[in-house]
Phi, psi and omega in degrees: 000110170274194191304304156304352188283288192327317195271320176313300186295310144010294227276278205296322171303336160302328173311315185313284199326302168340272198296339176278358167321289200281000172069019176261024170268157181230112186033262186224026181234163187109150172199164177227170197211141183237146119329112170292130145342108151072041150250164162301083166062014164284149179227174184258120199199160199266176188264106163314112191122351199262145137300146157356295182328314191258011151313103188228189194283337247232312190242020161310160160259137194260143160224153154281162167347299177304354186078016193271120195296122172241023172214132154342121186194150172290318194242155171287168168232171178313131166292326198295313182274346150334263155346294181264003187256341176257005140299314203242322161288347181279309164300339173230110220263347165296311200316014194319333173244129197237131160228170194213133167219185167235061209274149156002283188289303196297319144347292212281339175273331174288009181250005171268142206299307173322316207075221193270145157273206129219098199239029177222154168319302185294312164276029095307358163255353162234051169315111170051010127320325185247135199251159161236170165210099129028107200286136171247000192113159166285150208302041184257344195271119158348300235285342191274010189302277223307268192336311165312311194278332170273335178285339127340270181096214159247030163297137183256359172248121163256129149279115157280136166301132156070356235221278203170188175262118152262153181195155193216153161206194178272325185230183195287308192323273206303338182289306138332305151310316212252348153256006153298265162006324221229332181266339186296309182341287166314319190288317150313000191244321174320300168332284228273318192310309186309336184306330208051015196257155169303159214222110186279114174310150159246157174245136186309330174314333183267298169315321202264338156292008195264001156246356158293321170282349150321318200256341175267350155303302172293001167288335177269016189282353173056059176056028194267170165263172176286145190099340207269316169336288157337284142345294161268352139336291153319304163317291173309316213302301184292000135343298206263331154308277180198100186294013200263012148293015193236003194261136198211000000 
Protein backbone atom coordinates (compact mmCIF):
# COMPACT_ATOMS: atom_id res chain seq x y z
CA UNK A 1 0.00 0.00 0.00
CA UNK A 2 1.57 3.17 -0.92
CA UNK A 3 1.55 6.53 0.64
CA UNK A 4 -1.61 8.02 -1.03
CA UNK A 5 -3.58 4.50 -0.82
CA UNK A 6 -2.76 5.25 3.08
CA UNK A 7 -4.18 9.30 3.48
CA UNK A 8 -7.35 8.13 1.21
CA UNK A 9 -8.09 5.56 3.10
CA UNK A 10 -7.02 8.10 6.64
CA UNK A 11 -9.39 10.81 4.76
CA UNK A 12 -12.42 8.46 4.01
CA UNK A 13 -12.43 6.41 7.27
CA UNK A 14 -12.82 10.19 9.16
CA UNK A 15 -15.47 10.61 6.62
CA UNK A 16 -17.25 7.61 8.43
CA UNK A 17 -16.86 9.16 11.79
CA UNK A 18 -18.15 12.38 10.39
CA UNK A 19 -20.97 11.64 9.07
CA UNK A 20 -21.92 9.34 12.12
CA UNK A 21 -20.68 12.76 14.16
CA UNK A 22 -23.64 14.46 11.99
CA UNK A 23 -26.39 11.63 13.12
CA UNK A 24 -26.28 10.29 9.14
CA UNK A 25 -25.36 7.03 10.01
CA UNK A 26 -27.69 4.04 9.91
CA UNK A 27 -26.96 1.08 12.27
CA UNK A 28 -24.40 -0.89 9.45
CA UNK A 29 -25.90 0.08 6.29
CA UNK A 30 -25.10 3.23 3.83
CA UNK A 31 -22.11 4.04 2.39
CA UNK A 32 -19.56 6.45 1.24
CA UNK A 33 -17.40 5.19 -1.21
CA UNK A 34 -13.67 6.68 -2.94
CA UNK A 35 -11.61 5.86 -5.73
CA UNK A 36 -7.81 4.79 -4.89
CA UNK A 37 -5.80 7.46 -6.78
CA UNK A 38 -4.04 5.72 -9.67
CA UNK A 39 -5.45 2.08 -9.69
CA UNK A 40 -7.52 -0.09 -11.81
CA UNK A 41 -11.10 1.12 -11.10
CA UNK A 42 -10.77 0.44 -7.54
CA UNK A 43 -12.89 2.10 -4.77
CA UNK A 44 -13.09 1.95 -1.02
CA UNK A 45 -16.49 0.98 0.54
CA UNK A 46 -16.87 0.11 4.53
CA UNK A 47 -17.13 -3.42 5.43
CA UNK A 48 -20.54 -4.96 6.16
CA UNK A 49 -21.44 -5.27 9.35
CA UNK A 50 -19.27 -2.85 11.07
CA UNK A 51 -21.00 0.57 12.33
CA UNK A 52 -19.60 3.73 11.13
CA UNK A 53 -17.93 3.72 14.50
CA UNK A 54 -16.15 1.06 13.99
CA UNK A 55 -14.74 1.93 10.49
CA UNK A 56 -10.99 2.56 10.38
CA UNK A 57 -8.66 2.96 7.53
CA UNK A 58 -7.19 -0.33 8.05
CA UNK A 59 -10.74 -2.65 7.27
CA UNK A 60 -11.96 -0.33 4.60
CA UNK A 61 -12.66 -2.99 1.71
CA UNK A 62 -10.81 -2.55 -1.53
CA UNK A 63 -13.52 -3.72 -4.89
CA UNK A 64 -13.51 -3.55 -8.26
CA UNK A 65 -16.08 -1.62 -10.68
CA UNK A 66 -17.88 -4.85 -10.42
CA UNK A 67 -18.28 -4.92 -6.51
CA UNK A 68 -15.65 -7.96 -6.79
CA UNK A 69 -13.14 -7.79 -3.11
CA UNK A 70 -9.81 -7.49 -4.90
CA UNK A 71 -7.66 -7.74 -1.35
CA UNK A 72 -7.60 -10.20 1.79
CA UNK A 73 -10.15 -9.33 4.04
CA UNK A 74 -12.62 -10.67 7.02
CA UNK A 75 -15.44 -9.06 5.81
CA UNK A 76 -18.00 -8.78 3.09
CA UNK A 77 -19.77 -6.12 1.32
CA UNK A 78 -23.32 -4.75 0.82
CA UNK A 79 -24.80 -5.95 -2.54
CA UNK A 80 -27.19 -2.67 -2.43
CA UNK A 81 -24.04 -0.48 -2.25
CA UNK A 82 -22.60 -2.10 -4.68
CA UNK A 83 -24.74 -1.70 -7.24
CA UNK A 84 -25.13 1.80 -6.89
CA UNK A 85 -21.58 3.04 -6.04
CA UNK A 86 -20.17 0.69 -8.99
CA UNK A 87 -22.60 2.23 -11.22
CA UNK A 88 -21.97 5.76 -10.71
CA UNK A 89 -17.89 5.43 -10.61
CA UNK A 90 -17.78 3.37 -13.61
CA UNK A 91 -19.63 6.11 -15.35
CA UNK A 92 -18.54 9.02 -13.96
CA UNK A 93 -15.21 9.75 -13.81
CA UNK A 94 -15.31 13.39 -11.94
CA UNK A 95 -17.35 11.15 -9.17
CA UNK A 96 -14.11 10.11 -7.20
CA UNK A 97 -16.23 10.32 -4.04
CA UNK A 98 -20.22 8.85 -3.09
CA UNK A 99 -21.81 8.93 -0.13
CA UNK A 100 -25.47 7.82 0.20
CA UNK A 101 -27.87 8.24 3.42
CA UNK A 102 -31.19 7.91 5.24
CA UNK A 103 -31.52 10.18 7.03
CA UNK A 104 -35.02 11.58 8.82
CA UNK A 105 -35.19 14.47 6.79
CA UNK A 106 -34.11 13.50 3.80
CA UNK A 107 -36.69 10.42 3.66
CA UNK A 108 -39.00 12.40 4.34
CA UNK A 109 -38.69 14.95 1.28
CA UNK A 110 -37.90 11.88 -0.87
CA UNK A 111 -41.22 10.63 0.01
CA UNK A 112 -43.00 13.98 -1.19
CA UNK A 113 -44.32 14.27 -4.24
CA UNK A 114 -43.07 18.12 -4.72
CA UNK A 115 -39.57 16.83 -3.61
CA UNK A 116 -37.08 19.60 -2.38
CA UNK A 117 -38.51 23.25 -2.94
CA UNK A 118 -36.78 26.11 -2.85
CA UNK A 119 -37.76 28.16 -0.38
CA UNK A 120 -34.82 28.07 2.32
CA UNK A 121 -31.35 29.41 2.39
CA UNK A 122 -29.92 26.13 1.62
CA UNK A 123 -31.92 24.54 -0.79
CA UNK A 124 -31.86 27.62 -2.74
CA UNK A 125 -28.16 27.07 -3.27
CA UNK A 126 -29.14 24.35 -4.75
CA UNK A 127 -31.40 25.60 -7.41
CA UNK A 128 -31.18 22.96 -10.75
CA UNK A 129 -28.48 21.42 -9.03
CA UNK A 130 -30.28 18.42 -7.85
CA UNK A 131 -31.49 14.97 -9.96
CA UNK A 132 -34.28 12.37 -8.86
CA UNK A 133 -34.93 8.91 -9.34
CA UNK A 134 -37.47 7.02 -9.10
CA UNK A 135 -37.98 4.09 -6.49
CA UNK A 136 -37.47 0.34 -7.61
CA UNK A 137 -36.99 -1.53 -4.62
CA UNK A 138 -34.24 -2.18 -2.99
CA UNK A 139 -30.94 -1.42 -5.12
CA UNK A 140 -29.57 -5.13 -5.64
CA UNK A 141 -31.24 -5.93 -9.48
CA UNK A 142 -28.51 -4.89 -12.64
CA UNK A 143 -31.03 -4.06 -14.61
CA UNK A 144 -31.96 -0.38 -12.57
CA UNK A 145 -27.68 0.50 -13.55
CA UNK A 146 -29.19 2.49 -16.56
CA UNK A 147 -32.23 4.12 -14.91
CA UNK A 148 -29.66 5.45 -12.50
CA UNK A 149 -27.44 6.58 -14.03
CA UNK A 150 -29.91 8.59 -16.57
CA UNK A 151 -31.57 9.97 -13.56
CA UNK A 152 -28.17 11.41 -12.59
CA UNK A 153 -26.63 13.04 -15.51
CA UNK A 154 -24.46 15.00 -14.46
CA UNK A 155 -25.37 15.97 -11.37
CA UNK A 156 -23.60 15.48 -8.41
CA UNK A 157 -26.85 15.54 -5.58
CA UNK A 158 -29.74 12.80 -6.27
CA UNK A 159 -33.00 12.38 -4.29
CA UNK A 160 -33.82 8.80 -4.56
CA UNK A 161 -37.81 8.65 -4.38
CA UNK A 162 -38.93 7.00 -0.94
CA UNK A 163 -35.41 6.15 -0.71
CA UNK A 164 -32.78 8.77 1.02
CA UNK A 165 -29.75 11.05 -0.42
CA UNK A 166 -27.03 10.55 -2.65
CA UNK A 167 -24.22 12.89 -3.40
CA UNK A 168 -20.78 13.04 -5.30
CA UNK A 169 -17.78 15.16 -5.65
CA UNK A 170 -14.32 14.82 -6.86
CA UNK A 171 -12.84 14.49 -3.39
CA UNK A 172 -14.32 12.99 0.11
CA UNK A 173 -14.40 17.21 1.08
CA UNK A 174 -17.00 18.35 -1.70
CA UNK A 175 -18.70 15.25 -1.37
CA UNK A 176 -19.15 16.10 2.11
CA UNK A 177 -19.91 20.05 1.42
CA UNK A 178 -22.41 19.05 -1.09
CA UNK A 179 -24.51 16.38 1.35
CA UNK A 180 -24.13 18.67 3.96
CA UNK A 181 -25.77 21.44 1.74
CA UNK A 182 -28.68 18.83 0.68
CA UNK A 183 -29.65 17.41 4.29
CA UNK A 184 -29.70 21.28 5.81
CA UNK A 185 -32.05 21.68 2.99
CA UNK A 186 -34.33 18.66 3.77
CA UNK A 187 -34.08 19.57 7.44
CA UNK A 188 -35.41 22.98 6.88
CA UNK A 189 -38.27 22.16 4.61
CA UNK A 190 -39.07 19.68 7.39
CA UNK A 191 -38.99 22.19 10.12
CA UNK A 192 -41.16 25.10 8.43
CA UNK A 193 -43.35 22.38 7.21
CA UNK A 194 -43.86 21.01 10.48
CA UNK A 195 -45.12 24.92 11.58
CA UNK A 196 -48.10 24.63 9.41
CA UNK A 197 -47.57 28.47 8.84
CA UNK A 198 -47.56 30.01 5.27
CA UNK A 199 -44.33 29.49 3.45
CA UNK A 200 -42.39 32.87 2.48
CA UNK A 201 -41.56 32.15 -2.14
CA UNK A 202 -38.11 32.71 -3.12
CA UNK A 203 -38.22 33.85 -6.92
CA UNK A 204 -36.76 31.83 -9.53
CA UNK A 205 -34.82 35.23 -10.30
CA UNK A 206 -33.08 35.00 -7.01
CA UNK A 207 -32.56 31.30 -7.21
CA UNK A 208 -30.98 31.37 -10.69
CA UNK A 209 -28.57 34.33 -9.58
CA UNK A 210 -27.30 31.77 -6.78
CA UNK A 211 -24.10 30.63 -8.65
CA UNK A 212 -22.81 34.04 -9.21
CA UNK A 213 -23.43 34.47 -5.63
CA UNK A 214 -21.63 31.15 -5.20
CA UNK A 215 -18.73 31.98 -6.94
CA UNK A 216 -18.15 35.17 -5.19
CA UNK A 217 -18.20 33.14 -1.66
CA UNK A 218 -15.80 31.10 -2.74
CA UNK A 219 -13.55 33.46 -3.97
CA UNK A 220 -12.98 34.47 -0.67
CA UNK A 221 -11.96 30.93 0.23
CA UNK A 222 -8.36 32.06 -0.08
CA UNK A 223 -7.96 29.17 -2.97
CA UNK A 224 -9.20 26.40 -0.91
CA UNK A 225 -11.26 23.45 -2.86
CA UNK A 226 -14.34 23.04 -2.09
CA UNK A 227 -15.52 21.53 1.24
CA UNK A 228 -11.79 21.19 2.57
CA UNK A 229 -12.52 23.72 5.34
CA UNK A 230 -15.27 22.11 6.23
CA UNK A 231 -13.78 19.05 6.56
CA UNK A 232 -11.01 19.40 8.11
CA UNK A 233 -12.90 21.28 10.51
CA UNK A 234 -14.61 18.34 11.27
CA UNK A 235 -11.91 16.27 10.87
CA UNK A 236 -10.25 17.58 14.06
CA UNK A 237 -13.28 17.71 16.21
CA UNK A 238 -13.79 13.43 15.84
CA UNK A 239 -9.93 13.79 16.50
CA UNK A 240 -10.31 14.99 19.63
CA UNK A 241 -13.31 12.23 20.19
CA UNK A 242 -11.60 9.36 19.16
CA UNK A 243 -8.66 8.97 16.49
CA UNK A 244 -8.59 5.35 16.28
CA UNK A 245 -10.07 5.45 12.50
CA UNK A 246 -6.61 6.43 11.58
CA UNK A 247 -5.12 3.01 12.56
CA UNK A 248 -3.82 1.43 9.38
Amino acid sequence: MNQTEKDIRIQLAACYRIFDYMGWSEMIYNHITVKVPDSDNHFLINPYGLHYKEVTASNLVKVDINGQIVEDTQYPVNPAGMLIHSAIHGARDDAHCIGHIHSTAGMTVACQQEGLRIDNFYSVLLHNKIAYHDFQGITVVDGEKEDLLASLGDKNLLILRSHGLLACGQTIAEMFFNMTAIQRSCEIQVSVDQTGRPIVPVSIDIAEKTEQLLELQMASMGGKAIGELEFAAMQRLVDREDDSYRDL
